[in-house]
C-alpha positions in Angstrom: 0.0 0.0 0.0 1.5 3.0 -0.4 1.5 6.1 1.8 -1.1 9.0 1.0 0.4 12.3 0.0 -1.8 14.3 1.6 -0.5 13.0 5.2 2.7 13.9 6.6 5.1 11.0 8.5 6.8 10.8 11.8 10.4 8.5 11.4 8.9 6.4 13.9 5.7 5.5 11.6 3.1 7.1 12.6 0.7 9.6 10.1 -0.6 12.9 10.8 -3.6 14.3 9.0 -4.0 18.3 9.6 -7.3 19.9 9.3 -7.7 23.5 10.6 -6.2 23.4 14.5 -7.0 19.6 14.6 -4.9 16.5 13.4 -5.9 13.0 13.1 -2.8 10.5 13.7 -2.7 6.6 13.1 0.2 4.3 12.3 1.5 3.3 8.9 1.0 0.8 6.8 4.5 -0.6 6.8 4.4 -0.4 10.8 1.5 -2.6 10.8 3.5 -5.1 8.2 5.9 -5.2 10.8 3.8 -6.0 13.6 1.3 -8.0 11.6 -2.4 -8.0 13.0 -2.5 -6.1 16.0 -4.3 -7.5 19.1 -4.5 -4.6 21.6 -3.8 -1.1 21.7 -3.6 0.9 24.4 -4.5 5.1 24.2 -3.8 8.5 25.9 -7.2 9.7 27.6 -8.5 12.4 26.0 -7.7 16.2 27.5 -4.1 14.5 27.8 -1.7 16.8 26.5 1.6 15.6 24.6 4.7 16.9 23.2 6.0 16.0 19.8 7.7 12.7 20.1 5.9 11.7 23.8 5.4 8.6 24.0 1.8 8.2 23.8 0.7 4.8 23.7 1.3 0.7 22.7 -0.1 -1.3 20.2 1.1 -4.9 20.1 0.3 -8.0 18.4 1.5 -11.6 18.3 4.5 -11.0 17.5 5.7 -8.1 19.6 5.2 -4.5 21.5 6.0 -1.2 20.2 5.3 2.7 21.6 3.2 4.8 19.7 4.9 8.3 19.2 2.9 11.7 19.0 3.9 13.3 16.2 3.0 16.7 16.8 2.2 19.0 20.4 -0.8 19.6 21.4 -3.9 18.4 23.8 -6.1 14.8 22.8 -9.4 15.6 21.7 -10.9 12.2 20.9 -9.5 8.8 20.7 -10.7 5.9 18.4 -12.7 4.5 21.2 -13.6 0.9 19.4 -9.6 0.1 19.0 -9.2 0.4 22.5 -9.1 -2.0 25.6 -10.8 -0.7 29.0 -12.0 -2.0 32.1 -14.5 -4.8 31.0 -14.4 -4.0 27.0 -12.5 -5.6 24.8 -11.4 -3.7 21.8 -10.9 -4.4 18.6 -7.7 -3.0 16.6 -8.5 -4.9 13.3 -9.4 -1.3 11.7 -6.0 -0.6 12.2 -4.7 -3.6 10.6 -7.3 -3.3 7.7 -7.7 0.3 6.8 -4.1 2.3 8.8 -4.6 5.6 7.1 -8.9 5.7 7.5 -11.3 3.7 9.9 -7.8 3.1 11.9 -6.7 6.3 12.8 -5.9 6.6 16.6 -6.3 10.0 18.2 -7.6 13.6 17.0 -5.0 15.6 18.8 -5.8 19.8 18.8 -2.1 21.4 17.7 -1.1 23.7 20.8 -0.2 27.1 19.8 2.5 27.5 17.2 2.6 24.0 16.4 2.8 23.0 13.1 3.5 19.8 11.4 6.3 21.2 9.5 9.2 19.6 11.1 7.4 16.0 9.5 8.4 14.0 6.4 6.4 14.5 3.4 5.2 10.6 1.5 8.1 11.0 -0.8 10.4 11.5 2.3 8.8 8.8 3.9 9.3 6.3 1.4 13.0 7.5 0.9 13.6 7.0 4.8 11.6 3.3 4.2 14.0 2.9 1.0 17.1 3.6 3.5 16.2 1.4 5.8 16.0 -1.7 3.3 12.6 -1.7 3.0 
């Protein structure tokens, strides 16, 4: 799959989609190759506020753990409620593993004040920095 344009990419994987003051973030689609099928995922509560490159959450699967990183500064808004396990739910991260860059984004995080999501890679970038890596 390869990575929307439109979105801009954190080295560590994960997308950010801007719209007005407000940007929706998920995981890649390579990231979730590398994991392959997620089985939990754990989120920041919203009204927690986050720094560009906080660690922010953990999605693992069968075959191992990773963070989640914020990619840009500001305060959570909403969260992607059905991906997440709490108290007696059980969630269900298959949207991330089926559709990364829609139905499994992660968190709508409002930028703080003078944040911008300039300091990000653009697809091409991305897909260099993939290239790089071997991928």
């Amino acid at each position: 799959m390869s990575n929307p344009s439109n979105l801009r990419y954190a080295t560590t994987h994960e997308w950010a989609k801007q719209d007005s003051d407000v940007v929706t973030v998920g995981v890649t689609a390579f990231a979730i190759e590398q994991l392959t099928e997620p089985t939990y995922l754990e989120l920041p509560a919203v009204g927690a506020a986050l720094k560009a490159g906080d660690k922010f959450g953990i999605i693992e699967s069968y075959k191992s753990t990773s963070d989640l990183y914020s990619p840009v500064s500001g305060t959570v808004i909403e969260r992607n409620e059905p991906l997440v396990d709490e108290g007696k739910r059980k969630g269900d991260p298959k949207p991330v593993n089926d559709d990364a860059f829609g139905a499994g984004w992660m968190v709508k995080i409002k930028l703080a004040p003078s944040a911008t999501l300039d300091h990000l890679l653009t697809a091409e970038q991305y897909d260099q920095q993939l290239a790089s890596e071997g991928h």
